[in-house]
LOKOLBA-116726 format. One line per field, with one value per atom (N, C-alpha, C): residue in one letter; x, y, z; residue number from 0. Coordinates in steps of 0.05 Angstrom, whole numbers, plus 32768, in hexadecimal, padded with zeros to 4 digits. Layout:
residues N
res: (A, ...)
east: (X, ...)
north: (Y, ...)
up: (Z, ...)
n: (NUM, ...)
end
This chain:
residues 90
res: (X, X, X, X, X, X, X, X, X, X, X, X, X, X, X, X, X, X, X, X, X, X, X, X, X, X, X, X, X, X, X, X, X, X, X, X, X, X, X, X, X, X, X, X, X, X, X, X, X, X, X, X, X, X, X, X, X, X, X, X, X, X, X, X, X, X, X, X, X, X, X, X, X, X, X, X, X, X, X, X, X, X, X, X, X, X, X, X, X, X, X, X, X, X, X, X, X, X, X, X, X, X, X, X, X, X, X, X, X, X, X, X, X, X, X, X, X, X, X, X, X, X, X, X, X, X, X, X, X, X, X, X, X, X, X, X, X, X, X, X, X, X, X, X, X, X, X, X, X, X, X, X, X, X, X, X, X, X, X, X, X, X, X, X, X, X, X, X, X, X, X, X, X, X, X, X, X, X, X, X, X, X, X, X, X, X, X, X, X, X, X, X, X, X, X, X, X, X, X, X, X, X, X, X, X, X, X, X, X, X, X, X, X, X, X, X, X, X, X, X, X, X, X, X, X, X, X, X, X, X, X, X, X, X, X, X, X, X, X, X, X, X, X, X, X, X, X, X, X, X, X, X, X, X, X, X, X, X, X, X, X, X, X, X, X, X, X, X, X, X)
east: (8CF9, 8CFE, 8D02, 8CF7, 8D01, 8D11, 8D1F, 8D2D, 8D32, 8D2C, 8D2E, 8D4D, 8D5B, 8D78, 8D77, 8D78, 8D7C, 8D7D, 8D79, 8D7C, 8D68, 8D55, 8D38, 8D3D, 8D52, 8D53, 8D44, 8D2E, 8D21, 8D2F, 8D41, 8D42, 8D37, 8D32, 8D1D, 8D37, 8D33, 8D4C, 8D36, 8D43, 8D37, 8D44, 8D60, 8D74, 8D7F, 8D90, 8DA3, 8DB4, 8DC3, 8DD1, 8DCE, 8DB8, 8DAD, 8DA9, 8DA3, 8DA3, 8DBB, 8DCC, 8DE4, 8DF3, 8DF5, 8DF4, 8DE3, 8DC3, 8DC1, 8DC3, 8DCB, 8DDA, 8DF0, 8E00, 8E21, 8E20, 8E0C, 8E03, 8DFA, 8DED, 8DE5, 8DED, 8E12, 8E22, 8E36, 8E33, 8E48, 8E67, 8E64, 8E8C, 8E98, 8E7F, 8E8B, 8E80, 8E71, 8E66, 8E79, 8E9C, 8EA8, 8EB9, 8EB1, 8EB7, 8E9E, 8EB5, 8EA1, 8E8C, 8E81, 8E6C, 8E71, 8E84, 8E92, 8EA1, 8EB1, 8EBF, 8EB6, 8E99, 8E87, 8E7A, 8E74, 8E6C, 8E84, 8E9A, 8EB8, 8EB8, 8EB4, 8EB6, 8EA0, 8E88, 8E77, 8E77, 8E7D, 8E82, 8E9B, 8EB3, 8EBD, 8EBF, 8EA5, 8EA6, 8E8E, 8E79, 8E5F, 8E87, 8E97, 8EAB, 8EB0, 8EB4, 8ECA, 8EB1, 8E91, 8E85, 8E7D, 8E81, 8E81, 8E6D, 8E5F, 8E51, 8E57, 8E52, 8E63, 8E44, 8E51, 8E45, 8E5C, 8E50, 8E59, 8E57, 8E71, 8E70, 8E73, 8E6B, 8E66, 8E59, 8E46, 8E31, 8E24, 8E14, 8E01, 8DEC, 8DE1, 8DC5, 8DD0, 8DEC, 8DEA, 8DFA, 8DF8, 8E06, 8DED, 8DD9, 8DBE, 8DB5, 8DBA, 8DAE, 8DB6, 8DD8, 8DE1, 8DDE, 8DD8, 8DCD, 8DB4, 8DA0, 8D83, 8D8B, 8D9D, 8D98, 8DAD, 8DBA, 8DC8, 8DBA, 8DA2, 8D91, 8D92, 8DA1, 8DAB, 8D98, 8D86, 8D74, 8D5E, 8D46, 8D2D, 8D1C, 8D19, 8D06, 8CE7, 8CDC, 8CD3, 8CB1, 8C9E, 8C8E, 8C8C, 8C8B, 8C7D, 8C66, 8C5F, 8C46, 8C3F, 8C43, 8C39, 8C24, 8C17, 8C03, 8BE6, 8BDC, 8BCA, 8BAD, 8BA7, 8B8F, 8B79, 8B70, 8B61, 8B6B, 8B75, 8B88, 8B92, 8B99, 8B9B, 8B7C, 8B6C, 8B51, 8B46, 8B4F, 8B43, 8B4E, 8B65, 8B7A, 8B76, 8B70, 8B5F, 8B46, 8B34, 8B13, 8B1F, 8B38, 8B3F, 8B41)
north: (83CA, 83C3, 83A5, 839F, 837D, 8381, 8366, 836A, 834A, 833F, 8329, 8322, 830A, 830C, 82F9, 82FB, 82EF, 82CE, 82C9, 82AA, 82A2, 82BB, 82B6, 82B9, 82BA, 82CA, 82E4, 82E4, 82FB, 8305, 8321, 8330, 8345, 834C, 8362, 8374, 838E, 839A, 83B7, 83C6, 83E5, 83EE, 83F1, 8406, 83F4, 8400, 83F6, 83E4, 83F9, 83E8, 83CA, 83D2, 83AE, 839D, 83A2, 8392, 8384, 8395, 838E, 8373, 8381, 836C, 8352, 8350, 8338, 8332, 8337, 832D, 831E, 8327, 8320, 8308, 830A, 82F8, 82D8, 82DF, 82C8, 82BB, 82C8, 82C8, 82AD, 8294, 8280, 8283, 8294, 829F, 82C0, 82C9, 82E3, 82EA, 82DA, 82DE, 82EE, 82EF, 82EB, 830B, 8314, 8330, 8345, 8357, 837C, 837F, 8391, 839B, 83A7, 83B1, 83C5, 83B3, 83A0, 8382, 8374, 8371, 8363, 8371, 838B, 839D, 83A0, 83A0, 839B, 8385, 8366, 8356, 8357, 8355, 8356, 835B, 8374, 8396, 8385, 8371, 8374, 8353, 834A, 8326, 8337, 834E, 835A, 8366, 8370, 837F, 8370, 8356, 8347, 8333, 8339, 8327, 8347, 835C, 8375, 8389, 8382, 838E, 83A4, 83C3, 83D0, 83D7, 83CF, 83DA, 83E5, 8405, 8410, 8407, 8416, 840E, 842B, 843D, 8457, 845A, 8454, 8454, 843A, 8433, 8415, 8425, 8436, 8438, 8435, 8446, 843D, 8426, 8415, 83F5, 83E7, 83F1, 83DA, 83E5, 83FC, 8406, 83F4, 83F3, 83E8, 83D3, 83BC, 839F, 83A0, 83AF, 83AC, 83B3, 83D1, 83CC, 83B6, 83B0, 8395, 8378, 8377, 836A, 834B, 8353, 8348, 834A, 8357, 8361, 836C, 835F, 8372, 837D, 838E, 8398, 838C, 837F, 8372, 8384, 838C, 839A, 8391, 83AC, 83AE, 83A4, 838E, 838A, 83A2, 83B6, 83C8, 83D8, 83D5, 83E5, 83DB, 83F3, 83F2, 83DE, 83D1, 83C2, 83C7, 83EA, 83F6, 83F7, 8405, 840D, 83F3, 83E3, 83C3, 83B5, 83C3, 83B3, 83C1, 83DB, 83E7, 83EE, 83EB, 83E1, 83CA, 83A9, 8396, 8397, 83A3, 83AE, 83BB, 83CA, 83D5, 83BC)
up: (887D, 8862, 885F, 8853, 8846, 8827, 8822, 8813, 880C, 87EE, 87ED, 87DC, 87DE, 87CD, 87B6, 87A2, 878A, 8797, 87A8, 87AE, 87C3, 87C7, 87D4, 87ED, 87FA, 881B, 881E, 8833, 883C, 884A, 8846, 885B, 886D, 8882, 888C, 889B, 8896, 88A8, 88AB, 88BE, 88C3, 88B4, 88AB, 88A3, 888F, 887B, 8868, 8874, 888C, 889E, 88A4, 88B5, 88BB, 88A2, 8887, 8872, 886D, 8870, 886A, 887E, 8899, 88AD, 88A8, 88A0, 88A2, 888B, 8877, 885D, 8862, 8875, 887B, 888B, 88A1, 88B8, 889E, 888B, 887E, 8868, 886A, 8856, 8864, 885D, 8866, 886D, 8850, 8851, 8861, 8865, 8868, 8889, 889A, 88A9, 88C0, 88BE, 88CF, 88C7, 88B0, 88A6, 88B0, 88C1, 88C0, 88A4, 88AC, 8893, 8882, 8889, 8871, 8863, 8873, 8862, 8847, 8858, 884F, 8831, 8832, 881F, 8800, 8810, 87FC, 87ED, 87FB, 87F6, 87E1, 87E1, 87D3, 87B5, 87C2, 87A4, 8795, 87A6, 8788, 877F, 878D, 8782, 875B, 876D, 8754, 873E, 8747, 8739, 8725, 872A, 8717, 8711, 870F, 86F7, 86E5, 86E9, 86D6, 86E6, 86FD, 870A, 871C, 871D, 8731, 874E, 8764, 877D, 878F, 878B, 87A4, 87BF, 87D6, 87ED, 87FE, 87EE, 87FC, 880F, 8813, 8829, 882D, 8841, 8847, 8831, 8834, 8820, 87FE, 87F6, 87D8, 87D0, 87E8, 87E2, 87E1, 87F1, 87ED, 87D2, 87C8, 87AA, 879F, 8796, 878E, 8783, 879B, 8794, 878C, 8793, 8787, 8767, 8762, 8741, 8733, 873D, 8737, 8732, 8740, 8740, 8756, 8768, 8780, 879A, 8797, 87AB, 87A2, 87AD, 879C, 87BB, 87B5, 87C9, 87D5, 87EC, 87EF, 87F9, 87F1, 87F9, 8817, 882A, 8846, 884E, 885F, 8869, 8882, 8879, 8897, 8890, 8882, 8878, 8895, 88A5, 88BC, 88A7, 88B7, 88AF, 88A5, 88A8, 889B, 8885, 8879, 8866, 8848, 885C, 8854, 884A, 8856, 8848, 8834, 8834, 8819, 8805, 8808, 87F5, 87E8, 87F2, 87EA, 87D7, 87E8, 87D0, 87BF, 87B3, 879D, 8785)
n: (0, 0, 0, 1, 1, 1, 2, 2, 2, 3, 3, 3, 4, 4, 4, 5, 5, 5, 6, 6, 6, 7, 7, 7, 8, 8, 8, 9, 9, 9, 10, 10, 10, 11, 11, 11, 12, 12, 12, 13, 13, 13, 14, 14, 14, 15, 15, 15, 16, 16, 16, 17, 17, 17, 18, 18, 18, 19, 19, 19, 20, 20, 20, 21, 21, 21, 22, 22, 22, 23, 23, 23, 24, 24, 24, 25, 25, 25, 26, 26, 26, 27, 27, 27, 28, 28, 28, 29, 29, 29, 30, 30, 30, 31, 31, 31, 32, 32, 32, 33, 33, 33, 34, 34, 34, 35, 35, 35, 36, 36, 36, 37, 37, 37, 38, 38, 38, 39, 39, 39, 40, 40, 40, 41, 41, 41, 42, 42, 42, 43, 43, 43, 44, 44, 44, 45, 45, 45, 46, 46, 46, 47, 47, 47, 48, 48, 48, 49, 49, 49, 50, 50, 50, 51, 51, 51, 52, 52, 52, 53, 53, 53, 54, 54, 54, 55, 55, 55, 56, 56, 56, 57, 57, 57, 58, 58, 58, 59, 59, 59, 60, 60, 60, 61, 61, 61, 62, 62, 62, 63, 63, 63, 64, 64, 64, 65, 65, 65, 66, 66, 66, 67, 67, 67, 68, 68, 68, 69, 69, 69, 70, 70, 70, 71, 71, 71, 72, 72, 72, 73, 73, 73, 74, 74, 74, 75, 75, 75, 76, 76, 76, 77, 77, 77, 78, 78, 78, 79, 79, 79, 80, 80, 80, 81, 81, 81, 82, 82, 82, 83, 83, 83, 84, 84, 84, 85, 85, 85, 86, 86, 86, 87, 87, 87, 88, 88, 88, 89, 89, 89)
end
């Protein structure tokens, strides 16, 4: 999954999890906070501009920020090269 942030950082992660991590990893202030820290911290900097993101799970925290508009989903380049070329002639 890629995942771009309202401030043009590409992220690439397998899992929500790892989004989250290298979200935190590329966070100046928070680098030094757990993930779940990190997910708190977050949810209530979005809390107190009127925004709510859950911290129930890693998958409906990355929801969260995508419909927040904090994260947009970045299309997959994994499409096999066949596939990829005729998708193109479309």
């Amino acid at each position: 999954m890629r995942y771009r942030t309202n401030q043009g950082l590409l992220i690439e992660a397998e899992t929500s999890f790892d989004a989250i991590r290298r979200l935190r990893e590329s966070s100046w202030n928070e680098q030094n906070l757990s993930d779940r820290q990190y997910m708190e911290a977050v949810a209530d900097r979005m809390f107190q501009e009127g925004i709510h993101v859950s911290t129930v799970s890693p998958d409906i925290f990355i929801a969260g920020l995508i419909g927040a508009g904090l994260l947009t989903r970045e299309p997959d380049d994994t499409q096999p090269n066949a596939a990829k070329q005729e998708a193109d002639r479309k």
